[in-house]
Structures are given as C-alpha cells and as structure tokens.
C-alpha angles and dihedrals in degrees: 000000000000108000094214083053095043092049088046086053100053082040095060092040100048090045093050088050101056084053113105112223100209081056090071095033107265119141115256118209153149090283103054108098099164112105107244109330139005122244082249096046086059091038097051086046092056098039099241141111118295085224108052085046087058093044088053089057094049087057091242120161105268130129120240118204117232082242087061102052083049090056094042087048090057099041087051094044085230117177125231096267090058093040094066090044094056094049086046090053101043083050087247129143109219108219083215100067135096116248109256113189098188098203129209125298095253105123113224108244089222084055100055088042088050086058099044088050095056113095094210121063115295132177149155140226138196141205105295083034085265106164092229089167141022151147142230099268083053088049088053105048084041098049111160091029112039103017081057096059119089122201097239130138089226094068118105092236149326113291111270129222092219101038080055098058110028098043106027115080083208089085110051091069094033105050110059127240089015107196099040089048089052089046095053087047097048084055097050096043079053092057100039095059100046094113080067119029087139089061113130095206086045094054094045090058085047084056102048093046086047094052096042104042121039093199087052097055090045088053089046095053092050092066093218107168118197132173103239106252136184135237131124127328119204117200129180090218106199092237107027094042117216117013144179136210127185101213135221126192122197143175124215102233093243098033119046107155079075118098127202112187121189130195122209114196102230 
C-alpha cells in the first residue's frame, strides 16, 4: 500500500473518531459501538458514497476530487492546520491555500549572522528540526544539549528538536509540563512535513523517534496536526533555576521550511 494513501486513510479515520455524533445531530444509544462517528454518518455529511469513503480509509487507489476534500473538510470540522494535511495527503492541491515553495535546505550566511547577532536565544531549524544555527544565549538556555554540540565536519549530524525531546532524559526535567509540550510538537512536526511524508530521510527519523520513545510513537499514531505557534515556554534550566520565554516562530520568504525561532526572557 501506498504510504501517502495509508497515512490519508488513518487520518480520516482518527479525525472522524474524535467527532461526537450528538454534535451533528445523530442519535447516540446503547447500540452505537463506533467511536465518534460511522463511516455513513461522514459519508452522508459530505454528500458522497459510503464506499468510496471507506475505500479512502483503507488506503485503497482511488482519486479523490479537490470538491470532495472540501466536502470531507467540512463534514469533519477539520482546522486549517489539518485542512492543508488532508489535501497533502490525498495528493490534492486546495485552491484555498496559500502557495509554499519549501526551498532547499542551504542556509543563507546573513541568516545565520542575523542569529548570532541576537542577545536572547535564537535558533533555526530546518526541514527534519535540525538546529542547523544558533547562537550563545541559545548555548546557555540549552546547556547539556546545545552547549554540547561542536561545529565540526566530522559530527554525524546537526542536533535535532525532536531528537532532543523525545530521546534525551535531559528534557523531561528541563522543558515544563513535558508531556503536554512533546504532544503539541509531535502535532506540529506532523503538520509541517506534510508536503513529504514519502521522504526517506523523513521516515527514517519517524522510525528512530518511534523505536526510541514510546510516547512518541503514541502521539504519532494519533495523527494530531497542529501550525507551530508561539506563547510562552517555560523551562527548569539546571543553573538559573525556573525560566520563561515568550516564543516566535518565523519563516525566511524564499525560503519557508526554514524555521527562526526566537526566545524572549518574561
């Protein structure tokens, strides 16, 4: 099975399962024993056949219309967020979006200047959360992560958010309100690679986090999507003590997989 069509198929069914039936007006009884709502309930809300819905959710070949996503979208009450997700992963383009050219993954030298010259924390992220910049004050609020990683050619690799959170026992102490935090990120890197879910390099990190952190692998499966957003960040630094950041999360015009992620001390 195609993985784009296998991953459109658990979508669908974990969004139509967190639907409450009494919200759209379906009886709910003794002798419903579907989890939110049947496969014809969503069908008959979005005005299609109950069998090519369900052929959708068992991740079958079959092509989908852009009118029917809509309709699917509406029927499902789906955000924006998760909008965009379902379109990627039907192969769709939704007329309604906004155009996202992802770039490569070169990071611009006057970017990487405009970070080190920041005094709060700065850093930025590509397009698997690898850390591929950042500067001391960064070093500092990240000690025992960042602080640890050399800029050397002979490394393995950059240093990795999710690597970070999911795999180190650092952050479970550090980051505040662990669990909460991790789910909200696993929703948002969800969301963020939608355009390639079918990436080689993307699935083997999947794998990795899955195999290595049982909570990541019980977010992933939940298919939560979520637009990376920013707020305050609360942190339980080793030497300061407790912290917080107000975050801000921007993308470079031509380049938007990029990620530049700034933290203001409250």
């Amino acid at each position: 099975m195609d993985a784009r069509r296998k991953e459109l198929g658990e979508f669908l069914q974990a969004m139509r399962q967190r639907c409450a039936p009494a919200a759209y007006g379906f009886p709910v009884g003794n002798r419903r024993r579907t989890q939110g709502l049947r496969r014809e309930e969503v069908a008959q809300l979005a005005d299609i056949s109950a069998t090519w819905y369900t052929w959708m959710e068992q991740g079958r070949d079959v092509r989908v219309s852009a009118d029917v996503l809509d309709r699917l979208a509406s029927a499902l009450r789906l955000t924006i967020t998760e909008r965009a997700y379902l379109f990627e992963m039907a192969g769709r383009h939704d007329p309604n979006a906004p155009q996202n050219d992802a770039g490569d993954e070169s990071l611009p030298e006057t970017l990487v200047e405009l970070v080190e010259g920041f005094l709060f924390p700065a850093y930025i992220m590509g397009r698997y959360w690898d850390v591929l910049a950042w500067n001391p004050a960064a070093s500092d609020l990240f000690t025992g992560w960042l602080d640890q990683v050399q800029h050397t050619e002979d490394k393995p690799g950059p240093p990795n958010l999710l690597r970070f959170v999911f795999l180190s026992p650092l952050a479970r102490d550090f980051v505040d309100d662990w669990e909460a935090r991790a789910r909200r990120i696993c929703a948002e890197f969800r969301a963020d690679c939608r355009s390639h879910m079918e990436d080689a390099t993307l699935q083997r990190l999947i794998d990795e986090l899955s195999q290595g952190s049982p909570e990541f692998m019980r977010f992933w499966k939940q298919h939560d999507v979520l637009e990376r957003q920013g707020g305050l960040r609360g942190f339980h630094h080793p030497i300061r003590g407790w912290v917080t950041y107000r975050q801000f999360t921007l993308h470079p015009v031509e380049q938007e997989h990029l990620k530049l992620v700034l933290l203001k001390q409250v």
